[in-house]
C-alpha positions in Angstrom: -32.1 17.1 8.4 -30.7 13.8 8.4 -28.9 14.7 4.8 -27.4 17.7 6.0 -26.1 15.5 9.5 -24.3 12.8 7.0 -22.6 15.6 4.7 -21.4 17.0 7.9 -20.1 14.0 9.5 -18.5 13.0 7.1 -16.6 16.6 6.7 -15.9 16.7 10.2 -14.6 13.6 10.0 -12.3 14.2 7.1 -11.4 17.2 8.6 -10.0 16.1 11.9 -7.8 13.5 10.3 -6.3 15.4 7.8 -5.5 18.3 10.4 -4.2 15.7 12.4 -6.6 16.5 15.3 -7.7 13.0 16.0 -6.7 9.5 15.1 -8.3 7.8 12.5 -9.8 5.3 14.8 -11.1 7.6 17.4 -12.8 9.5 14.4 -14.2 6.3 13.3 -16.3 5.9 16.3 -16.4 8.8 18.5 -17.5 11.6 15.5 -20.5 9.3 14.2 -21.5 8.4 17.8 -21.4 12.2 18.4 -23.6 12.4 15.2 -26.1 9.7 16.3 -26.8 11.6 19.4 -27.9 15.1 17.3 -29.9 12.9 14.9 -32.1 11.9 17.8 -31.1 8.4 18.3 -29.0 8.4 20.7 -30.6 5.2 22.0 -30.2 2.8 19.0 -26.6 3.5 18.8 -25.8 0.1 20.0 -27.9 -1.8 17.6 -26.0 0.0 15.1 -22.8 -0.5 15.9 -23.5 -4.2 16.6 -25.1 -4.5 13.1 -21.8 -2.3 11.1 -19.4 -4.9 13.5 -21.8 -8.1 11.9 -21.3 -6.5 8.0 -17.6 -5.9 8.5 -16.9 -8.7 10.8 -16.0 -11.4 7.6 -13.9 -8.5 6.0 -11.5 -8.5 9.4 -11.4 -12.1 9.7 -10.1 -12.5 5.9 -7.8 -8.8 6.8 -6.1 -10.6 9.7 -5.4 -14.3 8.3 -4.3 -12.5 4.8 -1.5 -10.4 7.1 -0.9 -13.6 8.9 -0.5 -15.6 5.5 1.5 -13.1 3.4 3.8 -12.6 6.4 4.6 -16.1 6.4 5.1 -15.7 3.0 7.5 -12.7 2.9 8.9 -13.9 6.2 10.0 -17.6 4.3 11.4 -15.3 1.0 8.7 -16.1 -1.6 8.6 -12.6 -3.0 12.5 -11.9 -2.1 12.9 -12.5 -6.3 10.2 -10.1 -7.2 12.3 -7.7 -4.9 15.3 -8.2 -6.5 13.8 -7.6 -10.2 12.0 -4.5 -9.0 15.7 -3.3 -7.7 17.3 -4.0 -10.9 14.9 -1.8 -12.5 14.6 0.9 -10.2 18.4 1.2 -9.5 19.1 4.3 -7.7 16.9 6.1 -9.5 13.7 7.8 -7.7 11.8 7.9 -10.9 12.7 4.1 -11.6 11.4 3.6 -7.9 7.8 5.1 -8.5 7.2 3.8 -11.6 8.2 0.6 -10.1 5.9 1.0 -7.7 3.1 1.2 -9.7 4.0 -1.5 -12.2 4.0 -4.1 -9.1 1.1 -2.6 -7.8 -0.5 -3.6 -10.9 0.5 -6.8 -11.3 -0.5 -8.2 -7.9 -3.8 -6.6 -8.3 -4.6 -9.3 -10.6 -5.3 -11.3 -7.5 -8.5 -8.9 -6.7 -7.7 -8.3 -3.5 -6.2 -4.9 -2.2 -5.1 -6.1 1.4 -2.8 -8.6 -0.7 -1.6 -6.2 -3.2 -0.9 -3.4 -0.4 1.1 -6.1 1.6 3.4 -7.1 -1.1 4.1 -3.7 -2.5 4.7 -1.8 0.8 6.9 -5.4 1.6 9.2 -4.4 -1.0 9.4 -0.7 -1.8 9.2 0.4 1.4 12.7 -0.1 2.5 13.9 1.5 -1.0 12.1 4.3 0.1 13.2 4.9 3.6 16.8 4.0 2.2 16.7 7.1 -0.4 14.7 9.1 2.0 12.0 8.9 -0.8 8.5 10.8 0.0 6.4 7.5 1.8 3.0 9.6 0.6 3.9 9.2 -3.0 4.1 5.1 -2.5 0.8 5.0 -0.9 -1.0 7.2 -3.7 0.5 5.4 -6.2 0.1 1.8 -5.0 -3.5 2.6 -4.0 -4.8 4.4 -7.6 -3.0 1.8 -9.5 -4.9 -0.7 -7.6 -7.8 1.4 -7.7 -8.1 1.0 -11.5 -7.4 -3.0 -11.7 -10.1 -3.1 -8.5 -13.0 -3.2 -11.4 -11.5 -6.8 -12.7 -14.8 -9.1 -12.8 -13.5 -10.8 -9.4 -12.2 -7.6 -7.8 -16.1 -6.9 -6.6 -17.5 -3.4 -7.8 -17.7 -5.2 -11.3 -19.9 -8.1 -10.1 -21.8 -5.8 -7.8 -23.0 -3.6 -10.5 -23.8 -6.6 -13.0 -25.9 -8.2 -10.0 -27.5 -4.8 -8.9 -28.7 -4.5 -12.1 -29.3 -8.0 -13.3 -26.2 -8.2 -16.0 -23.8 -10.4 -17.3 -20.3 -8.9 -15.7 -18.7 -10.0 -18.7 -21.2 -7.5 -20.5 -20.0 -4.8 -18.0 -16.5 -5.4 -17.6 -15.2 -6.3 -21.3 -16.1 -3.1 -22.8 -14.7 -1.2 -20.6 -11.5 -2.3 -20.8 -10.1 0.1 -23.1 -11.6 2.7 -21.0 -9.5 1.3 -17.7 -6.3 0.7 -20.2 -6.2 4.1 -20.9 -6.4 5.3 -16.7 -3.6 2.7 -15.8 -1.9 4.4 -19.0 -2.3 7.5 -16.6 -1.2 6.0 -13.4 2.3 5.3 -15.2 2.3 8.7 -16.4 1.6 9.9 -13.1 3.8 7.7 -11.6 7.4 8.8 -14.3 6.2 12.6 -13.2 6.1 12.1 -9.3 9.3 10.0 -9.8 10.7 13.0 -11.8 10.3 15.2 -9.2 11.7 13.0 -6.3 15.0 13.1 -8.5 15.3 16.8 -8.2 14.4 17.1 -5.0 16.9 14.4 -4.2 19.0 15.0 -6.8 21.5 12.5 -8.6 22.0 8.9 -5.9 23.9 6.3 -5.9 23.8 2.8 -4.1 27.0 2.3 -1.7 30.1 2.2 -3.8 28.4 3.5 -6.8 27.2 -0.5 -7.8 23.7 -1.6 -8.7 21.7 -4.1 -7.1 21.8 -6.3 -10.2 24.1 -9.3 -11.5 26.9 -11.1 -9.1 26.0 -9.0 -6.6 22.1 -8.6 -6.7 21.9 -10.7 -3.2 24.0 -8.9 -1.3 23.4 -5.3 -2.5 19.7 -5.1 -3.5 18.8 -5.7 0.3 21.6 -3.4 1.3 20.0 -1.2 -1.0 16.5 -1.7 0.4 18.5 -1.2 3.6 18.1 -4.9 4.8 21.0 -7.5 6.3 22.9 -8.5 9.1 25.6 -6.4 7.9 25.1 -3.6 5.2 26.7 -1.1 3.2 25.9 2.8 4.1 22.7 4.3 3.2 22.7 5.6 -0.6 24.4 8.7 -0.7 24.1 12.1 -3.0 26.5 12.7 -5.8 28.1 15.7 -5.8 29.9 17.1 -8.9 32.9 17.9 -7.6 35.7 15.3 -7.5 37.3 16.5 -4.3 37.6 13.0 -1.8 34.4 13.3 -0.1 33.3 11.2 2.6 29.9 8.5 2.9 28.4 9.3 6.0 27.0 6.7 8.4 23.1 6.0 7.7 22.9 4.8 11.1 21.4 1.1 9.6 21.1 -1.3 11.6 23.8 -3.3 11.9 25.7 -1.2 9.0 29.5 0.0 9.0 30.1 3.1 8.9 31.8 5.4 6.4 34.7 5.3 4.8 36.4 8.0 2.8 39.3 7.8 0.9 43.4 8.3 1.7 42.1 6.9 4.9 40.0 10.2 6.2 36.7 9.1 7.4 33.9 11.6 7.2 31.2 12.4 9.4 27.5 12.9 8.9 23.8 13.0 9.9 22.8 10.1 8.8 19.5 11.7 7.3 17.3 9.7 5.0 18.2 10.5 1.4 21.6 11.2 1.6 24.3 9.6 3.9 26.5 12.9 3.6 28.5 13.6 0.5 30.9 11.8 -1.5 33.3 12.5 -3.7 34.3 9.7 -6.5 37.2 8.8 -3.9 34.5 8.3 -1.0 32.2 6.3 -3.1 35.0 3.8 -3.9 35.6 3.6 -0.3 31.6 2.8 0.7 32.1 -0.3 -1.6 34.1 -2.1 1.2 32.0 -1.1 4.0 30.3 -4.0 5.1 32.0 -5.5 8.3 35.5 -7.5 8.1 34.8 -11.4 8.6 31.2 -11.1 7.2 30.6 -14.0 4.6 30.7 -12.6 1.3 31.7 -9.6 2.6 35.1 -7.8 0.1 38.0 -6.8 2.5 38.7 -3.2 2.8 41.1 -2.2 -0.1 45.0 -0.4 1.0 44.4 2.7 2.2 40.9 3.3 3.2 39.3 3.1 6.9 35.9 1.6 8.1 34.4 2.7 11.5 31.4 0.8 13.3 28.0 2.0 13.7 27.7 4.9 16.0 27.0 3.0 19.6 23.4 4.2 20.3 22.6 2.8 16.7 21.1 -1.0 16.9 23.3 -3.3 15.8 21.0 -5.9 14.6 24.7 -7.9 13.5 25.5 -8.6 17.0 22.0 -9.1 18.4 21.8 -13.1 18.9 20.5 -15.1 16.1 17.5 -16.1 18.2 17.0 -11.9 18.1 17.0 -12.1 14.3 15.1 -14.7 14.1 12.3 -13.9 16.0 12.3 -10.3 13.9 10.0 -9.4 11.5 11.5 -9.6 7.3 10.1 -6.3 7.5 11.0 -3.6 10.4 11.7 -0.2 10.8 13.4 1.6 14.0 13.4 4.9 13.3 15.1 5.7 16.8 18.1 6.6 17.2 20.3 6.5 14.5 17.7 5.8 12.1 18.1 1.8 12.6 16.3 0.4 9.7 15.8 -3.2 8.3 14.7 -4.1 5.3 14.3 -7.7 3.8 17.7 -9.7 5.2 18.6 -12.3 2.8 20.3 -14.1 5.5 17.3 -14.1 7.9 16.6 -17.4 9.5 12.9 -17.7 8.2 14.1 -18.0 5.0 12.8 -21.4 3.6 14.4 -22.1 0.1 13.1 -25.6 -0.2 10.0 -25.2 0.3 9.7 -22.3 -1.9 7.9 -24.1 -4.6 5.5 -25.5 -2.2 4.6 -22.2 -1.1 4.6 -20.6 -4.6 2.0 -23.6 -5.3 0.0 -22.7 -2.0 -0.5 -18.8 -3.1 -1.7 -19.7 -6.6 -3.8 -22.5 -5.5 -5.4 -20.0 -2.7 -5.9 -17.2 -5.2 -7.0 -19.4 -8.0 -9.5 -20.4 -5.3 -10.7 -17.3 -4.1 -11.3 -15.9 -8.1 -13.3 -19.3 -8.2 -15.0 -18.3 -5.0 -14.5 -21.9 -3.6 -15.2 -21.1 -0.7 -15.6 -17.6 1.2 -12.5 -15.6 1.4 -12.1 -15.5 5.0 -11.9 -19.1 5.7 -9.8 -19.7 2.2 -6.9 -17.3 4.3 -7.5 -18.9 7.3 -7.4 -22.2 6.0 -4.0 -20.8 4.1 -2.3 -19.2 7.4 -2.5 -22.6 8.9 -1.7 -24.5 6.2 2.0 -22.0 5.3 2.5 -21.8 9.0 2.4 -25.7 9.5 4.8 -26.4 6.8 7.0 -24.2 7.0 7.1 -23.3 11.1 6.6 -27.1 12.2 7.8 -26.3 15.8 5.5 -24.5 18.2 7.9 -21.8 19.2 8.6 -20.7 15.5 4.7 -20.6 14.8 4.2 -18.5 17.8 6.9 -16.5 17.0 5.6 -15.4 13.0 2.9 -14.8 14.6 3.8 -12.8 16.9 6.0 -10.7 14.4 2.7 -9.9 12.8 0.7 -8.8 15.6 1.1 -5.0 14.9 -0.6 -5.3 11.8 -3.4 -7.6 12.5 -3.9 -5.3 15.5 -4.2 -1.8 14.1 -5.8 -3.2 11.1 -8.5 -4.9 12.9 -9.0 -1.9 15.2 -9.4 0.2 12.0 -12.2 -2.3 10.6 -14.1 -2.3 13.9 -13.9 1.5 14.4 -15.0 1.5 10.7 -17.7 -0.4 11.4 -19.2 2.1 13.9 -19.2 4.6 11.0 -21.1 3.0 8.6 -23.5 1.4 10.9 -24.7 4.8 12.1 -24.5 6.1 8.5 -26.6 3.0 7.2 -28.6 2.6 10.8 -29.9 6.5 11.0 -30.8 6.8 7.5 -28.4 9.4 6.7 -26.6 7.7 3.5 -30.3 6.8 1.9 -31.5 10.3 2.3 -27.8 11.7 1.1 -28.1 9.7 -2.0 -32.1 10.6 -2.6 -30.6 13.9 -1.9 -28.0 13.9 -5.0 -30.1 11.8 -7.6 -33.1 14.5 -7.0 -30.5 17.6 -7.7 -30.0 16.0 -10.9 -31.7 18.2 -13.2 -34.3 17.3 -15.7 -32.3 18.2 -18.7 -29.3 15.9 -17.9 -31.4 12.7 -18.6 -30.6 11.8 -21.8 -26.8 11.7 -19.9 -27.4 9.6 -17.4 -24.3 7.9 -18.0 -22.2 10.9 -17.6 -24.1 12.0 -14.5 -23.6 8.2 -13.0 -19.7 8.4 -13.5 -19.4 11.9 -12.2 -21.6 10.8 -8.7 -19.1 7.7 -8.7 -16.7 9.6 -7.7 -18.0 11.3 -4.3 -20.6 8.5 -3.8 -18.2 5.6 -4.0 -15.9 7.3 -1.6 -18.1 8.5 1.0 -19.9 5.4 1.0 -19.4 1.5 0.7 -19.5 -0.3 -2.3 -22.0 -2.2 -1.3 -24.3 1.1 -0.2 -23.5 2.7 -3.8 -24.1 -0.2 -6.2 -27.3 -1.6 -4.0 -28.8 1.3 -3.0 -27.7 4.1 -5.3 -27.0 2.5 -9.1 -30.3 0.7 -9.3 -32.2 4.0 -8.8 -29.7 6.0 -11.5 -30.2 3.3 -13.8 -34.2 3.4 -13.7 -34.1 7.6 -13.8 -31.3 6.6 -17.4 -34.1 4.1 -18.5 -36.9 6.7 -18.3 -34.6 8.5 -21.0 -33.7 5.8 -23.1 -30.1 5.4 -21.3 -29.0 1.7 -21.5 -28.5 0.0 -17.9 -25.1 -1.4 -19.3 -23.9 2.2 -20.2 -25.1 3.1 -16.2 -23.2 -0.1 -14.9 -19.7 0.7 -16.9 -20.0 4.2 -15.7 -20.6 3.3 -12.0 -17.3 1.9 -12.0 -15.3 5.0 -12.8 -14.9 6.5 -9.3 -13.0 2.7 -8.0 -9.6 4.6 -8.7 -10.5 7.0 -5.8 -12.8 4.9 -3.6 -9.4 2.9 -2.9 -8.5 5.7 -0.3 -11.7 6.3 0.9 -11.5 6.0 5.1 -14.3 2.9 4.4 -12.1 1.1 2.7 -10.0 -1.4 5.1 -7.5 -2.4 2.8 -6.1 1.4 2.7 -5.6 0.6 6.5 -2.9 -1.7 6.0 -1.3 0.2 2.9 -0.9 3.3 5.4 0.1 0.8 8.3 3.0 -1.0 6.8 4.0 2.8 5.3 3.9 4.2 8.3 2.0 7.1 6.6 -0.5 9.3 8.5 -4.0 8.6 6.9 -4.3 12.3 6.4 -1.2 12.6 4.6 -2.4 10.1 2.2 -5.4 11.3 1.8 -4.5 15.0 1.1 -1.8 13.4 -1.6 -3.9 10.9 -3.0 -7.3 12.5 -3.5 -6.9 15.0 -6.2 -4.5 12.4 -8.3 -6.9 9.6 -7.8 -9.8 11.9 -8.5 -8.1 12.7 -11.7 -7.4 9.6 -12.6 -11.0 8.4 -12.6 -12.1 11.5 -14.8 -9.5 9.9 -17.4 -11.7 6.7 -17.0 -14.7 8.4 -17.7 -13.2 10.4 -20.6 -11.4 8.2 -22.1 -15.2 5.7 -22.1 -17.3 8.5 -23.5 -14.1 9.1 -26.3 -14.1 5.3 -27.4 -18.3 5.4 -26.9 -18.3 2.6 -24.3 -20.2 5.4 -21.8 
């Protein structure tokens, strides 16, 4: 009974949030309360909600001061370089953009934490995205697979949860798999240049304003422009057509942004749309090169014989908003109102701190290199962090309040997401349901599959890890495959590898708080995501799993 209630909850669950029937946070709670009631106990609800609030309580703390600290971070420009050498690779070039995407993702996964690596990928592809009215689902998929895969690093946890659920040396587990995991972030690129691929035909040819890249003289000036950032910005990217005929760039609507400016001094009108600003002709693209605002600094002056027009009136014009305004103002913020007002990372913004950026550079390796070391817990290591960064680099009581109130947002819906999560796995964990699931799968194993055990673990790592914790599959789950693989002569070290196939997918599983803030900042529905990401995350971990019974690790 109670396996057949936790299969159902959790397909009701998924369910409603992909059909966009509830939100993911009243699924979270009201679906397994719901569930509680028909398992007969009704009446312990509270202790279990109390008990999933206690687990998941340290995991919030450490999400919140984490937003806190790499807001501060992004907010004082530590990561604007990393921003401007993922521009001058991606160009205008959607295919660039995704592999890029996944590269960075990559990279800051190194740190082990997915919070962190969400935070500073979303930070700066996001405004690329919305400025080439690039699908938002395919950033989310990709960031979160490509984490997925460098999760398993010996500090990342699954890794150091298998080797401790079955008494192993995570240097035993993790080493040989490594060709194994190579060979799926091989596949995330892959998958990352196809996706890309697409987006270009289904955007078709781009080019930045005035037909320039975000690279060189002017990388500081037009890579924010082109991640739609700046008191005063160029026009949003705009199509290429063939045809040489004197087009015109249409207004994006940006905040603060000029508008048009076509050619023999004929200004064109369009919607504004994400993707394209309108069309252009080669004459009209030449004209989008002058059209930041007259009398900005740095700004070139119109050449003879072209027009600029302001931003439409309803559109807000972050240039004329006080410098109090702006300051106060997230780096990262997107009005999609009227218009399509959008602001990306300004690198004029008045939280920039340039010299202190090497203090700050310090602070974030010194924090991660103490949270690989496990110093101390992670929670307090980030709290300890947010206070430090905002001390320094805020010293006045106003600016502190202010960061920290430009963050709010995300702490808030992030920590709502964790707590409503908690109520999920508390009755899932409290009523029994996930033991008697698993006892459930590991009995329909049949007898003949012993002598794989290996194969059978990485195949159930896939479902198990995503409907279920980490800590529920490699505690409760991977010490009972490994003793059925024992019985048939199955090393425990070719059970452990396997278990950590399925990470690649578990990284969008509705249990996981981190893919909270990845669909947060992206402003992605968590059942778009999840319809995107599943199958391509899914298959990613099969080429894990393939690609470690190929080399014989599994």
């Amino acid at each position: 009974m109670l396996t057949f209630l936790g299969f159902a909850m959790i397909a009701t669950f998924l369910v409603l949030i992909m059909m966009k029937k509830m939100s993911p946070i009243a699924a979270l709670v009201l679906i397994p309360a719901l569930f509680c009631v028909f398992a007969g106990q009704g009446a312990q609800l509270g202790d279990y909600v109390i008990d999933g609030v206690g687990k998941l309580a340290p995991t919030a703390a450490m999400l919140m001061f984490a937003i806190v600290y790499f807001g501060v971070m992004i907010d004082v420009g530590l990561f604007d370089p990393i921003v401007r050498g993922i521009l001058r690779f991606c160009k205008a070039d959607p295919m660039r953009i995704v592999v890029g995407t996944a590269v960075l993702a990559a990279i800051v996964s190194l740190d082990g934490d997915g919070s962190t690596t969400f935070m500073i990928t979303v930070s700066a592809m996001y405004p690329l995205y919305k400025r080439l009215g690039m699908s938002l689902v395919v950033m989310t998929g990709v960031a979160a697979t490509a984490n997925g895969v460098m999760n398993t690093l010996p500090w990342g946890g699954p890794t150091a949860r298998a080797a401790t659920a079955l008494k192993l040396d995570a240097g035993d587990v993790f080493v040989p798999m490594i060709p194994a995991l190579a060979a799926g972030l091989l596949f995330v690129f892959v998958l990352a240049y196809v996706l890309g691929l697409k987006e270009r035909r289904r955007l078709g040819p781009l080019a930045l304003p005035g037909g320039r890249e975000p690279a060189d003289a002017e990388a500081d000036r037009l890579a924010p422009a082109a991640a739609g950032a700046g008191p005063v910005t160029a026009a949003r990217a705009v199509k290429v057509k063939p045809s040489g005929s004197a087009g015109s760039a249409g207004s994006a609507g940006s905040a603060g942004s000029a508008g048009s400016a076509g050619s023999a001094g004929s200004a064109g009108k369009s919607s504004g749309s994400a993707g394209s600003a309108g069309t252009a002709g080669t004459a009209g693209l030449e004209g989008a090169a002058a059209s930041a605002a007259p009398g900005t600094p740095g700004a070139p002056a119109a050449p003879t014989g072209t027009t600029t027009s302001t931003a439409p009136a309803d559109a807000p014009a972050l240039a004329e908003a006080p410098a109090s305004d702006r300051a106060d103002a997230p780096a990262l913020a997107d009005a999609d109102g009227p218009g399509g007002g959008f602001q990306g990372l300004d690198p004029h913004r008045a939280t920039l701190r340039p010299r202190l950026y090497w203090f700050n550079a310090g602070l974030t390796v010194a924090l991660l290199t103490a949270m690989i070391m496990e110093l101390l817990p992670i929670p307090v290591l980030f709290l300890l962090g947010a206070a430090l960064a905002l001390t320094v680099n805020f010293p006045h009581m106003p600016d502190q309040k202010a960061r920290i109130a430009a963050h709010a947002d995300n702490v808030l819906n992030v920590a709502g997401m964790v707590f409503a999560a908690a109520v999920f796995t508390g009755v899932l964990t409290g009523t029994g349901m996930v033991k008697e699931m698993a006892d459930w799968l590991v009995g329909a194993i049949p007898e003949g599959m012993g002598p794989h055990m290996a194969l059978v673990t990485g195949l159930l790592s896939l479902p198990l890890t995503y409907f279920m914790s980490n800590d529920g599959f490699y505690f409760g789950v991977l010490p009972v495959l490994a003793e059925a693989g024992a019985a048939h002569g199955v090393s425990p070290l070719e059970i452990a590898r396997a278990s950590l196939v399925g990470q690649a997918l578990h990284m969008s599983s509705p249990l996981v708080p981190a893919v909270y803030v990845l669909v947060g900042m992206a402003k992605v529905e968590f059942g778009d995501h999840t319809r995107f990401t599943v199958k391509w995350a899914a298959l990613t971990s099969l080429v894990v799993l393939g690609a470690g019974m190929l080399f014989g690790i599994i």
